[in-house]
C-alpha positions in Angstrom: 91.2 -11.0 106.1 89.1 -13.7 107.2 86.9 -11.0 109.3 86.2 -9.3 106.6 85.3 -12.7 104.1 83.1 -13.2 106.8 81.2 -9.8 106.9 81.1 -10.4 103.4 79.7 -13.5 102.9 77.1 -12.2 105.8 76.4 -9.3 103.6 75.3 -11.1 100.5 72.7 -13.3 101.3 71.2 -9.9 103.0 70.9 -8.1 99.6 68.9 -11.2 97.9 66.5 -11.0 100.8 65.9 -7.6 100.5 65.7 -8.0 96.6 63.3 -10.6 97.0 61.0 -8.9 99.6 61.1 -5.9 96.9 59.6 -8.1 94.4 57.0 -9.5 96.3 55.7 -6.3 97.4 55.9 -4.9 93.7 53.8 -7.8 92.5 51.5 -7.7 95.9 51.0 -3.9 94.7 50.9 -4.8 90.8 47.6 -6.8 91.7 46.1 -4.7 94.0 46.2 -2.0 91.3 44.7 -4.5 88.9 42.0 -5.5 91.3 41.3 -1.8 91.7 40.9 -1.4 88.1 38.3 -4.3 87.7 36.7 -2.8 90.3 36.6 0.8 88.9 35.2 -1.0 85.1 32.5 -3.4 87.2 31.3 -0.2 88.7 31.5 1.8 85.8 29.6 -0.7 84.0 25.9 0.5 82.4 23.3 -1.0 84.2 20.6 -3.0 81.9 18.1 -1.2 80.0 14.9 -0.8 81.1 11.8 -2.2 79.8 10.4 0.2 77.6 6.4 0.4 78.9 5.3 1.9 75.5 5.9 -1.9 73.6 2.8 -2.9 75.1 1.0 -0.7 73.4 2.8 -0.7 69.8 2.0 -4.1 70.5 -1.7 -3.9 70.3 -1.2 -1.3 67.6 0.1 -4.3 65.8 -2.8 -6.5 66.8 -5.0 -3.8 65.4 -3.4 -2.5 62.3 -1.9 -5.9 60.2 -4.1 -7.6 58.2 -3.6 -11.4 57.4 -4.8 -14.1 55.4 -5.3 -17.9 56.8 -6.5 -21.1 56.4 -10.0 -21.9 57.5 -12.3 -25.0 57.4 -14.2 -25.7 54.7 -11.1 -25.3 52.2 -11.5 -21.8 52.5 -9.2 -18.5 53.7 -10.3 -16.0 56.3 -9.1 -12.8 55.9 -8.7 -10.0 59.1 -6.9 -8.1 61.2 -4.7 -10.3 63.7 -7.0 -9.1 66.9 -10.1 -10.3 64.9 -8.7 -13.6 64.2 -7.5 -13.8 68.1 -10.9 -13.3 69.1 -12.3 -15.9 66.6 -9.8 -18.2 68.1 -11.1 -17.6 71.4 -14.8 -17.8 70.7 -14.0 -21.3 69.0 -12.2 -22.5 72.7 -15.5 -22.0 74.6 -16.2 -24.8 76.6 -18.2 -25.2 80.2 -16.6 -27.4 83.3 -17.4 -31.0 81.6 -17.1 -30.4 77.5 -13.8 -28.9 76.9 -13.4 -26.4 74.4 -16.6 -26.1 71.7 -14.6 -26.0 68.9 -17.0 -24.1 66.0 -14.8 -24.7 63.0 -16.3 -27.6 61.5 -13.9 -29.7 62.2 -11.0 -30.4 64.7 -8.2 -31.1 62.4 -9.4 -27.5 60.3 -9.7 -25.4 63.7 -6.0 -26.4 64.6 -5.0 -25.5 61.5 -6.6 -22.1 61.9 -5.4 -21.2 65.5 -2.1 -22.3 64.6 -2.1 -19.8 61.5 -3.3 -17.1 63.0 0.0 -17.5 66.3 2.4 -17.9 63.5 1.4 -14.7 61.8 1.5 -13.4 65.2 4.8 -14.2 66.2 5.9 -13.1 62.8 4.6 -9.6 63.1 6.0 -8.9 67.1 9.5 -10.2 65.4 10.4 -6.6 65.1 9.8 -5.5 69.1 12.6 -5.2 71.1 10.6 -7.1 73.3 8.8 -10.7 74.7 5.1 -10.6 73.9 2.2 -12.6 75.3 -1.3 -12.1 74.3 -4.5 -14.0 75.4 -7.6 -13.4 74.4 -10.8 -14.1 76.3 -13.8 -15.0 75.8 -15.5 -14.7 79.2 -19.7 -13.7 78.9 -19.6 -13.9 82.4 -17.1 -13.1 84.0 -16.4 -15.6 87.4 -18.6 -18.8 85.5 -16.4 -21.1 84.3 -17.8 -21.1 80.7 -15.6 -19.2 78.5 -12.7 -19.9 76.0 -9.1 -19.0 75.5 -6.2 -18.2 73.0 -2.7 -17.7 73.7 -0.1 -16.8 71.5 3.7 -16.2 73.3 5.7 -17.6 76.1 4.1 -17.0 79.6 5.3 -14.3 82.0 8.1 -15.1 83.8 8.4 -13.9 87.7 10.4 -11.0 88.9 10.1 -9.2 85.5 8.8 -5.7 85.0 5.5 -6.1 82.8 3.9 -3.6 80.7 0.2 -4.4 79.8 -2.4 -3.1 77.4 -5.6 -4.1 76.2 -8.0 -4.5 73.5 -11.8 -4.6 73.3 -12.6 -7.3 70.0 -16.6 -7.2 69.2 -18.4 -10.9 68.5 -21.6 -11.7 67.7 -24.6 -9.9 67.7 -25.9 -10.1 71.1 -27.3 -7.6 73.5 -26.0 -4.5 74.4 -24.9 -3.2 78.0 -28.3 -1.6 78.2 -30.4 -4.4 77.1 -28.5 -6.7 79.7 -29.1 -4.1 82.7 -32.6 -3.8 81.7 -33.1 -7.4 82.0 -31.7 -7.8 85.8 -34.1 -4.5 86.2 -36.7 -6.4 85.3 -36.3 -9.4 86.0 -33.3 -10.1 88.2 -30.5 -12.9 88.2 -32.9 -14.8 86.1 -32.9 -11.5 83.6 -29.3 -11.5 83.5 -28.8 -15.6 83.0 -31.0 -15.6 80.2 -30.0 -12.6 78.6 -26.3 -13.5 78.6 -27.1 -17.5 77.3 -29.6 -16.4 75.1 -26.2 -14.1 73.8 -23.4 -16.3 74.4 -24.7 -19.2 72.4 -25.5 -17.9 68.5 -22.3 -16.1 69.2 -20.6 -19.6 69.7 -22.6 -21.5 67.3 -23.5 -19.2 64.9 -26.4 -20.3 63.0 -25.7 -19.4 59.4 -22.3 -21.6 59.6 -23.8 -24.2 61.4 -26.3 -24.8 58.5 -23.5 -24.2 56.3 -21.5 -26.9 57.9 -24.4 -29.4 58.7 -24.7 -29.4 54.6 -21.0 -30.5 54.1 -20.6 -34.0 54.7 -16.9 -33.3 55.5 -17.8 -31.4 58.1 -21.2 -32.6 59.3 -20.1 -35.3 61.9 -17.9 -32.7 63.7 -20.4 -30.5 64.1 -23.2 -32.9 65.4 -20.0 -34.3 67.6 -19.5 -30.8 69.3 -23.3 -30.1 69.6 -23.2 -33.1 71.3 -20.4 -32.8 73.2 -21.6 -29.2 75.0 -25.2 -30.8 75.0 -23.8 -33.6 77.5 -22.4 -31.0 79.5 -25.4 -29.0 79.9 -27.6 -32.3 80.4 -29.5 -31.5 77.3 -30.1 -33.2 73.6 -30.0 -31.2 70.8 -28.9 -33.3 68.4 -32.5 -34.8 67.6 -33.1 -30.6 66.6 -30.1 -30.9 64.5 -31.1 -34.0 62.8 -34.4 -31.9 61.3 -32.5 -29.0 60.2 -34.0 -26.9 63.3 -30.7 -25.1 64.1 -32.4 -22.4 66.5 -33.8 -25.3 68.1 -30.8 -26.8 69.0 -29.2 -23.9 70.3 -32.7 -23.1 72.2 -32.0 -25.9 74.2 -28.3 -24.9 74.7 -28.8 -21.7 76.1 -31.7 -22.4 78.4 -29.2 -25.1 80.2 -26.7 -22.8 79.9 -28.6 -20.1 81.4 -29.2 -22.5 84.8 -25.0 -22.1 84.7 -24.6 -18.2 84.6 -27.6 -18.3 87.7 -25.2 -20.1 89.6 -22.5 -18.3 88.9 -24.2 -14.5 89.5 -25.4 -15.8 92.7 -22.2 -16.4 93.9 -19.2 -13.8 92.2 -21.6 -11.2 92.7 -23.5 -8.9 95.0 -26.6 -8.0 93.3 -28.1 -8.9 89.4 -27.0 -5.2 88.9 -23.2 -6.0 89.5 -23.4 -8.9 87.3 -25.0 -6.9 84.2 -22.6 -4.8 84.1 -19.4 -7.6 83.9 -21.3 -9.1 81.7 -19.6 -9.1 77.9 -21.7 -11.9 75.7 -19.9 -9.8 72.7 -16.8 -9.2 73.5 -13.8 -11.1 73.3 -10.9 -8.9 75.8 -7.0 -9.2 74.2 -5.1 -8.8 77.1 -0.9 -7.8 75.9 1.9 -8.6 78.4 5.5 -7.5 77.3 8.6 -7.3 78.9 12.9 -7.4 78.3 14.1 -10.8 76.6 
């Protein structure tokens, strides 16, 4: 009797081993199954969507298609397509190493207003794009000098992001055309090309209908002598006493022969021949350049 209490009392604690060693290995196998499952979802996860290349270009579609209305100086409203107004923007930021920005609205206050008008209506119109947009627009009449302007509407592009980019061609001013520019480093070499691309660069900048215009306002007068001024210092030249008679074409004579001295620099060192640097050169054109990628 007692030999058999004392198989049984052995016995027992054996069966609540075994019982417990079950349930470990039921849970130990409960959550290897559920790791396996996260696993099997994780892999069978989409991957991301792909930036769609073709935003770039419904982008400049955009640019070249929507119309706007905004505020310009004078108390007036400009009215254009958004690249147009970019490229105005741009024209108004052209500045050489020593001046800054030339801004041609009139007045500082006015041609913040403006640039900040035509970005918002910007922004507004790429809301609907399934994508981040940057755009700049340059105003470069020489490509590799230094003188040239900006405007940048949109975040800038982030590394390690795929990039789709398009571009648009905005015409400004009235200057020569390709042919008349290759002509004059034909004739006349890198001084052909300087003086052709200054005498270009600078009505388009300081256009002389809204100068007199603005030199008549006396709201606006003091900014525009300022700015004259301003570029004048940076080019070592006065134009303001030209100015003060009225004799716009005068003043901006003076302007572009300085500025001419810059752009001989500047062919002689970005580029091989006179030739090379005719054909870069774009005294008319203001380049949008449209970057878009995946928020």
């Amino acid at each position: 009797m007692s030999s058999t209490d004392s198989e049984s009392s052995g016995d027992r604690p054996r069966a609540r081993s075994d019982r417990a060693s079950s349930t470990t290995l039921d849970v130990v196998c409960c959550l290897l199954l559920v790791s396996a499952a996260v696993g099997v979802l994780a892999a069978a996860s989409p991957p991301p969507e792909a930036h769609d290349a073709r935003t770039a270009d419904r982008a400049t579609t955009l640019l070249s298609t929507t119309t706007t209305t905004v505020d310009a100086p004078g108390d007036r409203r400009t009215h254009g397509t958004l690249a147009a107004l970019l490229a105005r923007a741009a024209v108004a930021d052209f500045g050489v190493p020593g001046s800054g920005s030339v801004d041609t609205s009139g007045s500082p206050d006015a041609g913040n207003r403006f640039r900040a008008g035509v970005a918002n209506r910007t922004r507004t119109t790429f809301a609907g794009l399934d994508a981040v947009v940057n755009v700049t627009a340059s105003y470069a009449p020489l490509p590799g000098s230094e003188a040239s302007g900006e405007a940048t509407v949109g975040p800038a592009v982030p590394r390690d992001v795929d990039v789709s980019v398009a571009r648009i061609r905005v015409p400004v001013g009235s200057g020569p055309n390709p042919g008349e520019v290759r002509g004059a480093a034909a004739e006349d070499g890198v001084q052909g090309v300087a003086r052709t691309v200054a005498d270009a660069t600078v009505p388009t900048v300081l256009a002389p209908s809204r100068t007199r215009w603005a030199l008549r306002d006396p709201a606006t007068r003091s900014a525009v002598v300022s700015r004259y001024r301003t570029l004048g210092g940076a080019l070592d030249v006065e134009p303001t006493g030209a100015l003060a008679g009225g004799r716009v074409q005068r003043a901006n004579a003076l302007l572009s022969r300085s500025l001419a001295d810059r752009y001989v620099a500047a062919v002689r060192s970005e580029y091989e021949t006179p030739e090379e640097a005719a054909a870069a050169a774009r005294p008319r054109v203001v380049v949008l350049t449209v970057r878009t990628w995946s928020p």
